[in-house]
C-alpha beads as a LAMMPS data file, in Angstrom:
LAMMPS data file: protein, C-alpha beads

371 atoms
370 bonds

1 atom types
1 bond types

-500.0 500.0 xlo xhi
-500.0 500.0 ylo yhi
-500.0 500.0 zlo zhi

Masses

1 110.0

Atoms # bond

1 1 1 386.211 218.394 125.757
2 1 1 386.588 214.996 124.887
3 1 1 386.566 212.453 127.627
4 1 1 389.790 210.674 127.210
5 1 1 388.502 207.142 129.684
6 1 1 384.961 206.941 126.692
7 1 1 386.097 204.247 124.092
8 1 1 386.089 204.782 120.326
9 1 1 383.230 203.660 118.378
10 1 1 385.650 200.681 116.868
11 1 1 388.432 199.334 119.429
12 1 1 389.096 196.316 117.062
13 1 1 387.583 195.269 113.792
14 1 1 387.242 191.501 112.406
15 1 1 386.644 191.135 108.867
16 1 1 385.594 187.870 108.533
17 1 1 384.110 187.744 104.982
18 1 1 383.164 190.977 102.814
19 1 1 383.525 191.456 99.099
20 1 1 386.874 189.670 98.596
21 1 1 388.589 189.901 101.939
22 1 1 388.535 187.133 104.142
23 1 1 389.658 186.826 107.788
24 1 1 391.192 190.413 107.829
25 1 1 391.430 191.713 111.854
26 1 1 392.514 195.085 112.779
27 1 1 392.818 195.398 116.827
28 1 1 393.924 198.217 119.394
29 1 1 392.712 200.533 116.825
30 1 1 392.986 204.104 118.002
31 1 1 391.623 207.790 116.971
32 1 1 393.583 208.240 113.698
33 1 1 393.766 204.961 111.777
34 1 1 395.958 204.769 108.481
35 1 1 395.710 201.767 106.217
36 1 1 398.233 201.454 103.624
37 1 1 399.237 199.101 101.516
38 1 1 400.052 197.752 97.533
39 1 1 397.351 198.631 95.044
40 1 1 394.415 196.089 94.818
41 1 1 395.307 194.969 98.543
42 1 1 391.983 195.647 99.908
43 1 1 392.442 198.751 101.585
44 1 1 389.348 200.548 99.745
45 1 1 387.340 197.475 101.233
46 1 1 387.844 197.892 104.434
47 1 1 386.306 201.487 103.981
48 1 1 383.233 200.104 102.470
49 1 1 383.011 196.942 105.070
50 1 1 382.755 199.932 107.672
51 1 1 380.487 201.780 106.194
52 1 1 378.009 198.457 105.990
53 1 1 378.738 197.578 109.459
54 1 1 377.682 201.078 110.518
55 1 1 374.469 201.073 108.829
56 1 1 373.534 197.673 109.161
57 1 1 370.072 197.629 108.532
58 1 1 370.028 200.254 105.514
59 1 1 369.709 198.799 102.586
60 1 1 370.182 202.453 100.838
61 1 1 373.075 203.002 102.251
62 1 1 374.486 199.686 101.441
63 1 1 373.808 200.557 97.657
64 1 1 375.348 204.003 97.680
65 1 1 378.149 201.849 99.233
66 1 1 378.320 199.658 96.158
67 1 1 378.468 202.382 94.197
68 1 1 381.189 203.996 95.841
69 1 1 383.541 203.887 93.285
70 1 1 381.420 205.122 90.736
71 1 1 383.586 207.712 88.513
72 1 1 380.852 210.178 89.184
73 1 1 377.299 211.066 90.702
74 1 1 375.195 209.318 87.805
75 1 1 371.488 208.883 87.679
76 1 1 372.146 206.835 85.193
77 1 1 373.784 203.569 85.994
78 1 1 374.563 200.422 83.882
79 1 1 373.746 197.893 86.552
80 1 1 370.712 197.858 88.918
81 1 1 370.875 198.306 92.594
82 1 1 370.330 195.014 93.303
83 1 1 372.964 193.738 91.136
84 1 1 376.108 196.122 92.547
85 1 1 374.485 195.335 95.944
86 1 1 374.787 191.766 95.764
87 1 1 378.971 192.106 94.524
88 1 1 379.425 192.994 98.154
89 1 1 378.744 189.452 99.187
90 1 1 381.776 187.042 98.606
91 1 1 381.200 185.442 95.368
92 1 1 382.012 182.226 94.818
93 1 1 381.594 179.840 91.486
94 1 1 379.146 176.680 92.158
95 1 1 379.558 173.687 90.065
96 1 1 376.661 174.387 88.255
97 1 1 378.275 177.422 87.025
98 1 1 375.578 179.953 88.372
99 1 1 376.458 182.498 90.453
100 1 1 376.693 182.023 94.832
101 1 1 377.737 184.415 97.427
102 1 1 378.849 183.499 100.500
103 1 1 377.671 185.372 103.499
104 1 1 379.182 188.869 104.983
105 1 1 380.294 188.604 108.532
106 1 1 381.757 191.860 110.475
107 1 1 382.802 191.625 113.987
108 1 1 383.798 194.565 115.998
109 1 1 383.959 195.934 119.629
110 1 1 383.822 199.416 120.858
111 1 1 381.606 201.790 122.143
112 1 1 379.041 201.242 118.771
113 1 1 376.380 199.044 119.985
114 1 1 376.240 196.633 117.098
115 1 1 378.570 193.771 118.072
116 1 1 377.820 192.141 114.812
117 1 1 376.718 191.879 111.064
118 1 1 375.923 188.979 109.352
119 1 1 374.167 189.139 105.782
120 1 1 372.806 186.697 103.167
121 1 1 372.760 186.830 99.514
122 1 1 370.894 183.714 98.055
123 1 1 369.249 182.978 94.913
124 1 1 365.583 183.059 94.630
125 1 1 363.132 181.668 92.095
126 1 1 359.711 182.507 92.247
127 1 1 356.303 184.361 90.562
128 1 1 356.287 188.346 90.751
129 1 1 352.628 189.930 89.910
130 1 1 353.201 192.889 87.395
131 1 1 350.817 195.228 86.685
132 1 1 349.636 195.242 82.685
133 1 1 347.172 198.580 82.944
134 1 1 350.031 200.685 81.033
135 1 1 350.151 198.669 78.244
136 1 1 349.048 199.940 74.620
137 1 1 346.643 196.876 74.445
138 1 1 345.731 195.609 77.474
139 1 1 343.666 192.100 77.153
140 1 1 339.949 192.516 77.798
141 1 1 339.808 189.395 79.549
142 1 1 342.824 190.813 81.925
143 1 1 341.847 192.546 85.362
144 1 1 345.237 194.163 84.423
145 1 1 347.791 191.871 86.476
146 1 1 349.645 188.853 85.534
147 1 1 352.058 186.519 87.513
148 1 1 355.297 185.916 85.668
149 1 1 357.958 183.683 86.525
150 1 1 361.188 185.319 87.308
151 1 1 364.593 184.914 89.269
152 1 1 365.959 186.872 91.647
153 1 1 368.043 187.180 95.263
154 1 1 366.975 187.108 98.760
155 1 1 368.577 188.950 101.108
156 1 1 369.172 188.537 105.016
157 1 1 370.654 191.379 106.754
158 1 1 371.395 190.987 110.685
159 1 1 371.935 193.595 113.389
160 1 1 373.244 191.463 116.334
161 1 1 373.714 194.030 118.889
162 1 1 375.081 194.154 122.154
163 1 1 372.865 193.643 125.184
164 1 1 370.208 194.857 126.653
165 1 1 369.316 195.761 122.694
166 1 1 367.440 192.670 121.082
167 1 1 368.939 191.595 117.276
168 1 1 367.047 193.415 114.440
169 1 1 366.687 191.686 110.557
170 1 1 365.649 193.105 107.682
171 1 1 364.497 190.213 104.273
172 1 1 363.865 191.098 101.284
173 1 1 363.611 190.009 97.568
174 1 1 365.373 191.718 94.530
175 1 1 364.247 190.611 91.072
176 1 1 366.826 190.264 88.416
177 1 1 364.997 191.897 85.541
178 1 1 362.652 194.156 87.439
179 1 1 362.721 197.449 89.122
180 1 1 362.809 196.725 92.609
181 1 1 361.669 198.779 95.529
182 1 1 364.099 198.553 98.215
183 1 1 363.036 198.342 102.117
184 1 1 363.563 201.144 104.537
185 1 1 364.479 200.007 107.954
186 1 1 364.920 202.244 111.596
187 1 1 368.408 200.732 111.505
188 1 1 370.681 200.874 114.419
189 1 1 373.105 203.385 112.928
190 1 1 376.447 204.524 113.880
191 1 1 377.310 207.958 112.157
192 1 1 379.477 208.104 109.397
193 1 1 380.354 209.513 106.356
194 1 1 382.346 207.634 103.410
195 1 1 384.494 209.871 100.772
196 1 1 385.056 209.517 97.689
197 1 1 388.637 210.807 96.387
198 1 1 387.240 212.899 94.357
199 1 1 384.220 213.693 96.134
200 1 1 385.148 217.621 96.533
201 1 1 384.355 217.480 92.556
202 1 1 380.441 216.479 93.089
203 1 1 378.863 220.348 93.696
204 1 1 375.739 218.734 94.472
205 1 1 376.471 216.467 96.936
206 1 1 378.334 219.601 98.483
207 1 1 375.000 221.486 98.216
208 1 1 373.309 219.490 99.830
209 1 1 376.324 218.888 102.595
210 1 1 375.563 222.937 102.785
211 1 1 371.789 222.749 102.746
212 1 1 371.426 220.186 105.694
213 1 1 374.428 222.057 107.834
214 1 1 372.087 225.250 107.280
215 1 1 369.308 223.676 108.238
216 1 1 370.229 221.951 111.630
217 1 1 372.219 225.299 112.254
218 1 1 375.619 224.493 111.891
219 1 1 377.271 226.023 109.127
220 1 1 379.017 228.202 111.759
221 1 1 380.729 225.071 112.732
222 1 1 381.391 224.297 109.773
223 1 1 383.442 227.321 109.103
224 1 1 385.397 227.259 112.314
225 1 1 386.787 224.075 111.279
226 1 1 387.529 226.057 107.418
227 1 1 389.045 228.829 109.564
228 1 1 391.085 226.580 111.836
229 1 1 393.192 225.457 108.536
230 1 1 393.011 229.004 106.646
231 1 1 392.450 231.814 108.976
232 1 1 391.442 234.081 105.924
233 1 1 387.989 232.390 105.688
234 1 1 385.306 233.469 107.101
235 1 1 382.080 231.988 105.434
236 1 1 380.251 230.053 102.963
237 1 1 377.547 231.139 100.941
238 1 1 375.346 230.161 98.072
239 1 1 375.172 232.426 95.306
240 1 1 373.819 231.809 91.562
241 1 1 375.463 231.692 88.652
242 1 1 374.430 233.426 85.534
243 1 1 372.607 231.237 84.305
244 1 1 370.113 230.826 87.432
245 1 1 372.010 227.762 89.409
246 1 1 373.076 227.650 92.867
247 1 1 377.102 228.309 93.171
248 1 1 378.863 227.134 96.717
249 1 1 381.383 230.007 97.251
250 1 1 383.304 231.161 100.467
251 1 1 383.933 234.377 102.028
252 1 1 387.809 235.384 102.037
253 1 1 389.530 238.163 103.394
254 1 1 391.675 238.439 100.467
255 1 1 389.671 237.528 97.983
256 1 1 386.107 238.274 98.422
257 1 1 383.012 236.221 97.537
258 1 1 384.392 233.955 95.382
259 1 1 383.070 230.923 93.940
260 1 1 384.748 228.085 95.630
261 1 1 386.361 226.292 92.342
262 1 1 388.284 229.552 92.441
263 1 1 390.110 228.295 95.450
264 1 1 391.652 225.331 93.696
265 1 1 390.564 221.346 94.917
266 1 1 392.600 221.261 97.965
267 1 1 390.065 223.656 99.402
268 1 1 387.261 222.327 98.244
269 1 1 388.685 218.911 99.363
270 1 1 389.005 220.442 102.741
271 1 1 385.358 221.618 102.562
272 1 1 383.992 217.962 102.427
273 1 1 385.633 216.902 105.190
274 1 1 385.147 219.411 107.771
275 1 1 381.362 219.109 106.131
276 1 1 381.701 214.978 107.005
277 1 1 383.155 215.399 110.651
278 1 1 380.849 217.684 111.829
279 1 1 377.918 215.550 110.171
280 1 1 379.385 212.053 111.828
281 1 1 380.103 213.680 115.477
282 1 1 380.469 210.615 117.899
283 1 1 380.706 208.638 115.091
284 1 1 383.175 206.930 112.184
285 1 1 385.088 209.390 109.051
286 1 1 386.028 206.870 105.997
287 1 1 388.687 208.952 103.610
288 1 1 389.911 206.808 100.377
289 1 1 393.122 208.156 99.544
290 1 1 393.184 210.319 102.346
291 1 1 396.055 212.407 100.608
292 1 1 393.872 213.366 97.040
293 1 1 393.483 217.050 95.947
294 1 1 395.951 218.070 98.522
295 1 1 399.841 218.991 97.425
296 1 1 402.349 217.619 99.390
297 1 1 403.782 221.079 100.616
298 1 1 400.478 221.319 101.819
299 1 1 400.336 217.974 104.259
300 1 1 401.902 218.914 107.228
301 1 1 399.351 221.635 108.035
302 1 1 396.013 219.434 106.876
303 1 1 396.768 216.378 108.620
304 1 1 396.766 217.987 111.767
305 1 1 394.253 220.107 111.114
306 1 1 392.014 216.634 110.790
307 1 1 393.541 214.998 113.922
308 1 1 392.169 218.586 115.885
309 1 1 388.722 218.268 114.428
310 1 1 388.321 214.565 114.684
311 1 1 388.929 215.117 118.507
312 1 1 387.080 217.824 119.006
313 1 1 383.896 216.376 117.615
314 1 1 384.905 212.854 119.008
315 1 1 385.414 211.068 115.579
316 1 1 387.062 208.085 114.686
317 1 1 389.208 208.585 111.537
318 1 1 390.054 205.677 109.322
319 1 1 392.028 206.887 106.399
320 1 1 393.768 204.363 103.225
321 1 1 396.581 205.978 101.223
322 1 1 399.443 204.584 99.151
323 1 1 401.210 207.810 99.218
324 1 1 404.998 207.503 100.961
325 1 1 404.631 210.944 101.377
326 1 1 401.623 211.007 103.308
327 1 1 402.667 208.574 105.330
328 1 1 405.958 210.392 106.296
329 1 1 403.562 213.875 106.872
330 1 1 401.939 211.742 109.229
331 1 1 404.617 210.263 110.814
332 1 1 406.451 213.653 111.536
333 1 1 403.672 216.407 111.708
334 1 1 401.016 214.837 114.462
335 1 1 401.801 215.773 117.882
336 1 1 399.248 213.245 119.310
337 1 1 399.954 209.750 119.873
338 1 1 396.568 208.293 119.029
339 1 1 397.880 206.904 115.182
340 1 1 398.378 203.847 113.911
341 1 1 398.727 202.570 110.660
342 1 1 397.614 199.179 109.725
343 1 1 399.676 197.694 106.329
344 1 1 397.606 195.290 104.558
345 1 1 399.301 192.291 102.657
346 1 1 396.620 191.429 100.295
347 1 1 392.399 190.323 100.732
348 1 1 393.571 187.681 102.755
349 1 1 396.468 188.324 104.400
350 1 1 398.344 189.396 107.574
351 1 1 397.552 192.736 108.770
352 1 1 400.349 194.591 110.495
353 1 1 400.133 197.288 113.040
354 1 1 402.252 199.745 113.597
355 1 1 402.036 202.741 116.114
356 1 1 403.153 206.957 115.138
357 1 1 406.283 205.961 117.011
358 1 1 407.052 203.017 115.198
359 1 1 405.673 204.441 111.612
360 1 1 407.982 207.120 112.473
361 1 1 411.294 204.688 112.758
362 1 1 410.727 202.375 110.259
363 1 1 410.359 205.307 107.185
364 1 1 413.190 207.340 108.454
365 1 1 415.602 205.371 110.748
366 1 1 415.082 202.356 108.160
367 1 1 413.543 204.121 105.023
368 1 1 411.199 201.407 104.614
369 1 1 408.325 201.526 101.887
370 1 1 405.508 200.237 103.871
371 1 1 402.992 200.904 100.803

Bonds

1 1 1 2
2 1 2 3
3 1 3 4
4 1 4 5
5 1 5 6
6 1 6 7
7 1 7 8
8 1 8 9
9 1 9 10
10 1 10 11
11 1 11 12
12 1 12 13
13 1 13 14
14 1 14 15
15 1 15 16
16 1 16 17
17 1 17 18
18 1 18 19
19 1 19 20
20 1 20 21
21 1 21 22
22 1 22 23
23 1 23 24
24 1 24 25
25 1 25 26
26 1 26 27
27 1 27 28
28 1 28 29
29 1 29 30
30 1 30 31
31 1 31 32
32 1 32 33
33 1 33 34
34 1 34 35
35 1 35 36
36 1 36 37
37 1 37 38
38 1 38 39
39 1 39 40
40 1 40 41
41 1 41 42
42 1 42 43
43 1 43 44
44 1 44 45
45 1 45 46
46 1 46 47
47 1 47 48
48 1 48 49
49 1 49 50
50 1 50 51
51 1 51 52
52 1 52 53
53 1 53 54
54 1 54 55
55 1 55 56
56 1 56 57
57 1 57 58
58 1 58 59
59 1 59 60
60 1 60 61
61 1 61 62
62 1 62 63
63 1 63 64
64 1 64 65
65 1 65 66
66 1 66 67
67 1 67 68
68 1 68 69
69 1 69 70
70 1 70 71
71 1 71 72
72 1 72 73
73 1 73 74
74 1 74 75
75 1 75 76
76 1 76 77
77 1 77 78
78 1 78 79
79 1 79 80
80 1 80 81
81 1 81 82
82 1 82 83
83 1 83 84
84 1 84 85
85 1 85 86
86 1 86 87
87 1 87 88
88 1 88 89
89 1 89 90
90 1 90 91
91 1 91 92
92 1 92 93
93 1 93 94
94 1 94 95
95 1 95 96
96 1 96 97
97 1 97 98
98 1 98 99
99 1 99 100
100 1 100 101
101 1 101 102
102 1 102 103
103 1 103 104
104 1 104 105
105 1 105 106
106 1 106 107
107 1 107 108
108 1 108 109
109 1 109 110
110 1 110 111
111 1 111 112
112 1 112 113
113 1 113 114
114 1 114 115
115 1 115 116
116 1 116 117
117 1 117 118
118 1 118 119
119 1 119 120
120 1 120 121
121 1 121 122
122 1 122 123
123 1 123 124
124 1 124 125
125 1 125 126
126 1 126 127
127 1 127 128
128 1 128 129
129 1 129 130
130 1 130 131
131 1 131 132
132 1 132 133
133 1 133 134
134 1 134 135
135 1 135 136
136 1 136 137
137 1 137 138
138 1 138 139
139 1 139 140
140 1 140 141
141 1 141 142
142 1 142 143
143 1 143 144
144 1 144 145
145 1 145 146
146 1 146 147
147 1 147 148
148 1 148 149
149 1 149 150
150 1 150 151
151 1 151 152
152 1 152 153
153 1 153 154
154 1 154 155
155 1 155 156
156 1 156 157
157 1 157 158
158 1 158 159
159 1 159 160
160 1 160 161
161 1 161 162
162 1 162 163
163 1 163 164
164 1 164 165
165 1 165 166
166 1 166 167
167 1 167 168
168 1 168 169
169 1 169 170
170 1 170 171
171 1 171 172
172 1 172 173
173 1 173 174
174 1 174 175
175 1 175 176
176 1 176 177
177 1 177 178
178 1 178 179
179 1 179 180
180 1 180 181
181 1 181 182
182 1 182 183
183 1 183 184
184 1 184 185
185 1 185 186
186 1 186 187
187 1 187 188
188 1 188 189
189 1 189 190
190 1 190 191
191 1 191 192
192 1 192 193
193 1 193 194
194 1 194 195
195 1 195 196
196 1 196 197
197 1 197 198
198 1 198 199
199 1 199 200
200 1 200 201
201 1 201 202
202 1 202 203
203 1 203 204
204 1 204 205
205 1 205 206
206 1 206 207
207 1 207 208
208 1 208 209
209 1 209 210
210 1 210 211
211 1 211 212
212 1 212 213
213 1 213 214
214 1 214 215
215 1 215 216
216 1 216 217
217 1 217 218
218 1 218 219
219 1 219 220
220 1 220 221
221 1 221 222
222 1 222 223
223 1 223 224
224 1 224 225
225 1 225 226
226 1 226 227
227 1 227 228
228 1 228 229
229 1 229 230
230 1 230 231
231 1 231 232
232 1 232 233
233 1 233 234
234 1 234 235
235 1 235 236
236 1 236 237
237 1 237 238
238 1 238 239
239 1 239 240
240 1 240 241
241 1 241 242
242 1 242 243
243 1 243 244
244 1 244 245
245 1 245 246
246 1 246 247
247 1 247 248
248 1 248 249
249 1 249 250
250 1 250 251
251 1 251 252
252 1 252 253
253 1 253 254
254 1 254 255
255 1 255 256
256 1 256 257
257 1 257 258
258 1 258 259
259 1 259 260
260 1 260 261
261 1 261 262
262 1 262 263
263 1 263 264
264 1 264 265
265 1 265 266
266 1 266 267
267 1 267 268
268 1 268 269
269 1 269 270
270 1 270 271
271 1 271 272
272 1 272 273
273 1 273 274
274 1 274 275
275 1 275 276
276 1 276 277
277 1 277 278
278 1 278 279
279 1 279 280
280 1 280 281
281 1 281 282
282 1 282 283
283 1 283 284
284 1 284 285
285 1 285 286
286 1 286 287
287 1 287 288
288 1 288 289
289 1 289 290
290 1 290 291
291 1 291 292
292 1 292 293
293 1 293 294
294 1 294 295
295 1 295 296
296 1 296 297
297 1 297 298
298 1 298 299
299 1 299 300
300 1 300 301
301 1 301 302
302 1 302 303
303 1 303 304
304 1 304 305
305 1 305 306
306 1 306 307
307 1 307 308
308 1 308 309
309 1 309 310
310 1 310 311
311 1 311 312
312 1 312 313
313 1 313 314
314 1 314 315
315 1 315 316
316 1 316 317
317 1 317 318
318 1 318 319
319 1 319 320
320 1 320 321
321 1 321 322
322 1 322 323
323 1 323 324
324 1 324 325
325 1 325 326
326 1 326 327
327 1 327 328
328 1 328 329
329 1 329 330
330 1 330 331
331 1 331 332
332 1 332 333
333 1 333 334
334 1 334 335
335 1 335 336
336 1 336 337
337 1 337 338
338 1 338 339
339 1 339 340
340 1 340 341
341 1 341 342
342 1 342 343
343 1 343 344
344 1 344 345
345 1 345 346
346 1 346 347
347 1 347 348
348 1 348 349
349 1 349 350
350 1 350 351
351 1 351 352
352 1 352 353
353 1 353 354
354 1 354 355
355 1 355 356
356 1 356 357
357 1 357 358
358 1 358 359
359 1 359 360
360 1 360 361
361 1 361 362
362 1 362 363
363 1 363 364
364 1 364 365
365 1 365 366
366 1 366 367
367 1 367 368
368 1 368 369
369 1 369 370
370 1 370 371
């Protein structure tokens, strides 16, 4: 059981720069945490400010952050890491008319052992030695490397961490027009796991979600938490297809061994997440659109179903959604008390806090809108 005197990871969150929000504080922030809000408000931000803080050393994860909202799982992408990692900073227009960032600042306090980030992004000229030997025609006279001038960003990233731990930094330098080889680090790392809204539709990423479970023995788990929301199934499995690929599919009492795509998105929706909790025990679940591939006749049963499993493997649950309906599932369907919903009034502006109880009121005593 969950000892109910151990703080959350994240008691309060301060936002001081990040992307394009500025100043934004969430406090007394509790198990479940809803942020809502207008489109283009920043809620989707906040998800991916977490997800930084969390792995604050990372500069992997910090790119798969920047590509969050990437359509799709592409190989192929137009811009280089370096350059969607550096549109997390705070950009700002010099009066030279070449590009600045300010700085990313994240304040929080909690159980997590990281009391703060702080990160750089600053431009960098310099020489880079490339290596010639692949060329059609090297030059005789060459010993195959050349220096080249070439610009490029420097990077600062900042642990400071809560004593007795000592700060850890991480520098580095991304070339503009260059392939660049980015640092690994033995971050400080909070668990957590960031979803996509449509991130039941990537069958590899679930896969491999599968593959690791298997591995550290805990696919079992994972299907109790399946079985907890539809009592009809009792396993996963990997089977191939015809043509020689690997198929996820789940074992149903009605149905068989059935690929999972037969079971419509809401279930494989539901897969990813009981997949994420059990993966980020003790630690932080990020859900964009918290509501997506789920109907709304289908909301009162999988929003508690998520409050049960982010309790029983001690997770903290921070969810955005512009959905009314959500909203009012939440408001009426979760026995527990530990929910609030935080509306946010633009990048850089007031964020309001408002408990189950008083989410409850204001959307049915009031029928306020609090998108």
């Amino acid at each position: 059981m969950i000892d109910a005197l151990k703080p959350l990871p994240l008691t309060q969150l301060k936002i001081e720069s990040f992307r394009h929000l500025r100043g934004v504080k969430l406090e007394k922030l509790d198990r479940i945490n809803f942020i809502v809000g207008s489109g283009n408000s920043g809620k989707t931000s906040i998800l991916e400010a977490i997800a930084c803080y969390s792995h604050p050393l990372d500069i992997r994860e910090w790119v798969k952050t920047a590509r969050f909202r990437e359509a799709r799982e592409n190989r192929f992408y137009p811009l280089q890491a370096i350059d969607v990692l550096r549109w997390l900073f705070p950009h700002r227009s010099s009066p030279n008319n070449k590009d600045e960032h300010d700085r990313i600042c994240i304040y929080a306090e909690g159980r997590s052992p990281i009391a703060m980030l702080e990160a750089t992004c600053k431009p960098h000229f310099g020489t880079r030695v490339i290596d010639l030997s692949d060329e059609e025609e090297p030059d005789a006279s060459s010993d195959g490397r050349h220096l080249v001038e070439e610009e490029g960003w420097r990077f600062r990233l900042t642990a400071h961490m809560r004593a007795p731990q000592a700060d850890r930094e991480i520098e580095f330098i991304g070339w503009s027009d260059s392939p660049t080889t980015l640092p690994t680090s033995e971050s400080p790392v909070i668990p957590c796991q960031l979803l996509s809204p449509y991130a039941h539709r990537n069958e590899p990423a679930q896969l491999r979600g599968l593959t690791r479970a298997t591995i550290a023995d805990k696919r079992a788990a994972i299907v109790e938490l399946l079985s907890d929301l539809d009592p009809n199934i009792t396993g996963i499995e990997i089977i191939a297809s015809r043509t020689g690929g690997a198929l996820l599919a789940l074992s149903h009492k009605e149905t068989g061994i059935a690929p999972i795509h037969v079971f419509g998105d809401g279930v494989r929706r539901a897969l990813m997440i009981a997949m994420a909790i059990q993966q980020c025990s003790g630690g932080l679940l990020l859900l964009d659109e918290i509501e997506a591939a789920f109907h709304v006749t289908a909301m009162g049963r999988v929003f508690p179903w998520i409050e049960r499993a982010c309790t029983q493997y001690d997770v903290q649950l921070f969810g955005t959604t512009h959905s009314l309906e959500a909203i009012d599932a939440v408001a009426g369907c979760i026995e527990t008390q530990s929910v609030a919903a935080y509306h946010v009034d633009g990048p850089q502006g007031e964020v309001k806090r408002y408990s189950k109880d008083m989410l409850q009121r204001l959307v049915h005593e009031r029928g306020l809108d609090i998108r």
